[in-house]
N, C-alpha and C positions, 0 to 999 in steps of 0.2 A: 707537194711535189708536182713537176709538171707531167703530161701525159707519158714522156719521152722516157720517163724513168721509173714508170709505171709498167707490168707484165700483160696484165688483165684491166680495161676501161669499159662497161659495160657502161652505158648512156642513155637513158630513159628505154628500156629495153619494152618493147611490143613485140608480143607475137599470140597469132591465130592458127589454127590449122584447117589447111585448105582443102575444097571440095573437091566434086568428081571432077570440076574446072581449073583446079588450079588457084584458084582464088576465095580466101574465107566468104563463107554464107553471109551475106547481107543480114544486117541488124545482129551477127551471133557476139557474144561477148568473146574478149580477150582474154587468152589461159595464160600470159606473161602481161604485165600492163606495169609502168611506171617502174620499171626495176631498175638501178643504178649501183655498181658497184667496182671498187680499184681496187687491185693487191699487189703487190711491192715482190718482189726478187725474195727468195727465201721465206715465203708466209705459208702456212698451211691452215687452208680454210677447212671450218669445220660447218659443214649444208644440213640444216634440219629442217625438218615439216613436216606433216603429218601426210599419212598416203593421198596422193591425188595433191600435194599443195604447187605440183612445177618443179619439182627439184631436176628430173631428169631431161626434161624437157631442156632445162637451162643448159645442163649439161652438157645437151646434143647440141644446142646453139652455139656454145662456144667452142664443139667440137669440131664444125664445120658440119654438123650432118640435118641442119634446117638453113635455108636462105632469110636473111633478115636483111633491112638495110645496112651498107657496110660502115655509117657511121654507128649504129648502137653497139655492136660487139668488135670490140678491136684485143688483138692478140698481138703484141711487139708494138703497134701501130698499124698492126692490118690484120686484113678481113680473114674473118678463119674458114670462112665457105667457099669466099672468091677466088683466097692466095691458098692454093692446095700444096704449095712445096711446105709450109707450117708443118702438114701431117706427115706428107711423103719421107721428110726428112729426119721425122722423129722426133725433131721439135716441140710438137705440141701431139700428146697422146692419150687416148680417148678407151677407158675399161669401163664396159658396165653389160650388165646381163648378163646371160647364159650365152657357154661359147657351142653356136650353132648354124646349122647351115640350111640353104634350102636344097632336098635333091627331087631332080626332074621325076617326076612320076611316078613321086614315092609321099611327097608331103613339105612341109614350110617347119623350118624351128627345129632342124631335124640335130639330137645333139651331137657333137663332134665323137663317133665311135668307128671311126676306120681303123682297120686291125694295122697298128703302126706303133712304133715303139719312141718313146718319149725324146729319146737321144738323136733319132733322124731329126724329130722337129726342131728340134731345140738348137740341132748342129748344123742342122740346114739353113737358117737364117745368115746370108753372107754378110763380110764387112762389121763383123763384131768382135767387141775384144776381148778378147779370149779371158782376161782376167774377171771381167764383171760377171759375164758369161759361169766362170766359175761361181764367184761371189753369191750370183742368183739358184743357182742350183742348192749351193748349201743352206742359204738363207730359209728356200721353200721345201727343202729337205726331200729335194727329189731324185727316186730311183731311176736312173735313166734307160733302164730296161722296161720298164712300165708299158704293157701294150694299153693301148686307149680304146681299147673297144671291152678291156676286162677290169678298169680304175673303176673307182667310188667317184663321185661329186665333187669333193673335195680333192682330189688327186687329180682330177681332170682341172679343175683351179687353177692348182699351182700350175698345170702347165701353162696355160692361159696368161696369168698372171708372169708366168716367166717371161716368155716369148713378146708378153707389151710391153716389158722393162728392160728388154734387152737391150733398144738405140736410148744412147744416155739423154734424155728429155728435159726438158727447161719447163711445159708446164703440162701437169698431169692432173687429167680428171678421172673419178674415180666413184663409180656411180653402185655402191653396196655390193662391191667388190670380192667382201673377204667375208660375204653373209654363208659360203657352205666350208671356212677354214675350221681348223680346230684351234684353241688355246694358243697353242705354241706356234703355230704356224703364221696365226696373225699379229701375235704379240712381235717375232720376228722381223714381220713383213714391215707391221709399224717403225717400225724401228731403223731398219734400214731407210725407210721413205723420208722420216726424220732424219738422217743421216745426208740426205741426200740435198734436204732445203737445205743444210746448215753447211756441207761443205763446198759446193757444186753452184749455191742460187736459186734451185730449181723452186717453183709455185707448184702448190696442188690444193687441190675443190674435192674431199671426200665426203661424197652423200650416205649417211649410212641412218639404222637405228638399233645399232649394238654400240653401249659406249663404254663398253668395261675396259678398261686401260687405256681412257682419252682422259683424262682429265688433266695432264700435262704434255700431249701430243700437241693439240691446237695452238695456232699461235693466235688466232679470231675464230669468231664464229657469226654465222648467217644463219635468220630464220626466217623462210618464207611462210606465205602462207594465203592461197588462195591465188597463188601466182604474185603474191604482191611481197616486196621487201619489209619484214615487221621487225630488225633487230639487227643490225652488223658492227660488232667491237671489235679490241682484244682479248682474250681469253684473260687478261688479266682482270680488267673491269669488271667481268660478268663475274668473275670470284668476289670482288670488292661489293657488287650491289645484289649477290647473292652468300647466303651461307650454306646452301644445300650442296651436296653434288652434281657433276654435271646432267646424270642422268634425271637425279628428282627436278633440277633448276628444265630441264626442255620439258619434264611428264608435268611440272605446274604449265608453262606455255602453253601444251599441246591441250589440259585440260580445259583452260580458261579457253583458247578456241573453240573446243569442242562444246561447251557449255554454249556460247553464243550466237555457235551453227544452230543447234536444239530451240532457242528464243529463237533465231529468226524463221527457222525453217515452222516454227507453232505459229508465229505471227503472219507470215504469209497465208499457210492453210487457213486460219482465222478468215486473211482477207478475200482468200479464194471463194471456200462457201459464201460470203455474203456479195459475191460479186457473182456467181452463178444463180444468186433469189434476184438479183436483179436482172441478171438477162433471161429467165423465165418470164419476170413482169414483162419485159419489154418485148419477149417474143410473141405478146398479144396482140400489139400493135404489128401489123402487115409493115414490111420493110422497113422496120422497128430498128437502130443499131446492134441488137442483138443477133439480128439474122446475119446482118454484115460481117461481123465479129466469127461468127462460124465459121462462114465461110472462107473468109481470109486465113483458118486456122488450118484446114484441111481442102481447101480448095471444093468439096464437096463429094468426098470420097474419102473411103477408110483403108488404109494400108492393108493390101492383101485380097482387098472384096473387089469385085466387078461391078457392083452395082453401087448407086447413091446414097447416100446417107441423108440427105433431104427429101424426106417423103413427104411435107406441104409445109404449107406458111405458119400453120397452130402447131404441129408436133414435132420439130424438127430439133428442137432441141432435146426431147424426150426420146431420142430414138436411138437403139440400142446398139449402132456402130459408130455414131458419134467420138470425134479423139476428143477426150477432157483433157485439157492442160494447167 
């Protein structure tokens, strides 16, 4: 298929995250690197990886909530960061975290508890049809008397979760969304989302790591891992060259990763010690590479201290606020 008829065209995807300047740190590595991937009108992609492997990250990118170039992440054929009417319009919608705020001279992350009743929010939203509107209340089995400063976790969700489903969306990401529902709630929830690629078209990307009642939700699945693309089918192949379920088929993945984190992270420490007996040797010799090396590492000063960390040319390496890296 050409791009035109594609939802999602992700394009050798890069991204870093920038400094106090605005601009990734010189020499730092990429936490998204070579990532490429297309999904079709009506697909629900199923996003695994282990903590820390970029899931959410990617998420935010295609959300519009990181700048990338506008040819790597394209949404219809355009930029999800650039062309802000995508989100404004409900188009393309964006669930993930806790639903929170910041208040002035109180704290950052603060949860959504204003003494207000579920049915203001929910009825407050203009321009919505009143039918789906219903539809999602029942769905999330919510009491629309519910004050939100006295709900559970779970209760404050489904409002959350109502309220981003409300404008009918074409493509929805969904970033371990349904991680504080109960059973019913999310088996539900599934369900209608399902309902939603198959009658509607709509695409959705649910990152999660609860897979009880996925094993015929997904229509493909994505594994990244270490920011890097390791695995993108359809849900059907990965049953054909697996016979486990879906859950043991990602916990063998995620192991065999993890196994080969543990080798290389033994192997580097290996090379570290033997590369620290030689910049000892070398700090014998006066302006030895060794001393160079320090100093390029911490510029010659230790975070926090006032004073230097090179006390002469023989012990500078032996000296007790030196940063080891």
């Amino acid at each position: 298929m050409g791009e035109k008829e594609m939802t999602i065209v992700i394009d050798n995807l890069r991204f870093t995250y920038p400094g106090i300047d605005g601009h990734p740190p010189p020499g730092s590595t990429p936490l998204i690197e070579n990532f490429s991937l297309s999904l079709n009108a009506g697909e629900r992609c199923l996003l695994v990886g282990s903590n820390g492997a970029g899931k959410t990250t990617i998420l935010k990118i295609l959300g519009g909530k990181h700048m990338v170039d506008p040819h790597m992440v394209r949404v219809f054929g355009r930029s999800a960061f650039h062309h802000t009417a995508l989100i404004s319009s409900g188009v393309l919608c964006y669930l993930g975290g806790e639903w929170r705020r910041d208040v002035a001279f109180a704290g950052f992350d603060i949860p959504i508890q204003m003494d207000i009743a579920a049915e203001k929010m929910i009825f407050g939203v203009s321009g919505i049809d009143p039918q789906r509107r219903t539809e999602l209340i029942k769905v999330l089995d919510i009491d629309l008397s519910w004050r939100m400063h006295k709900v559970s976790d779970g209760q404050r969700r489904r409002v959350q979760i109502c309220m981003g489903l409300l404008k009918p969306f074409k493509v929805l990401l969904l970033d371990e969304i349904t991680v504080d529902l109960d059973v019913l709630a999310r088996a539900d929830l599934l369900n209608f989302l399902k309902k939603e690629c198959q009658e509607r078209g709509a695409t959705i990307i649910y990152a999660t790591h609860i897979f009880d009642g996925l094993e015929n939700w997904p229509s493909h699945i994505v594994y990244v891992a270490h920011g890097k693309l390791q695995l993108a089918m359809p849900m059907d192949k990965v049953k054909e060259i697996s016979n486990l379920s879906l859950m043991r088929t990602v916990e063998c993945w995620l192991r065999k990763e993890r196994d080969e984190d543990r080798k290389r992270r033994k192997e580097r420490k290996a090379s570290g010690l033997s590369e620290f007996k030689d910049q000892i040797d070398g700090s014998r010799v006066i302006g030895g590479p060794a001393q160079n090396s320090a100093r390029a590492l911490n510029n010659g000063w230790a975070a926090g201290r006032l004073h230097s960390t090179i006390a002469g040319e023989e012990n500078f390496l032996l000296s007790s606020n030196r940063v080891l890296r």
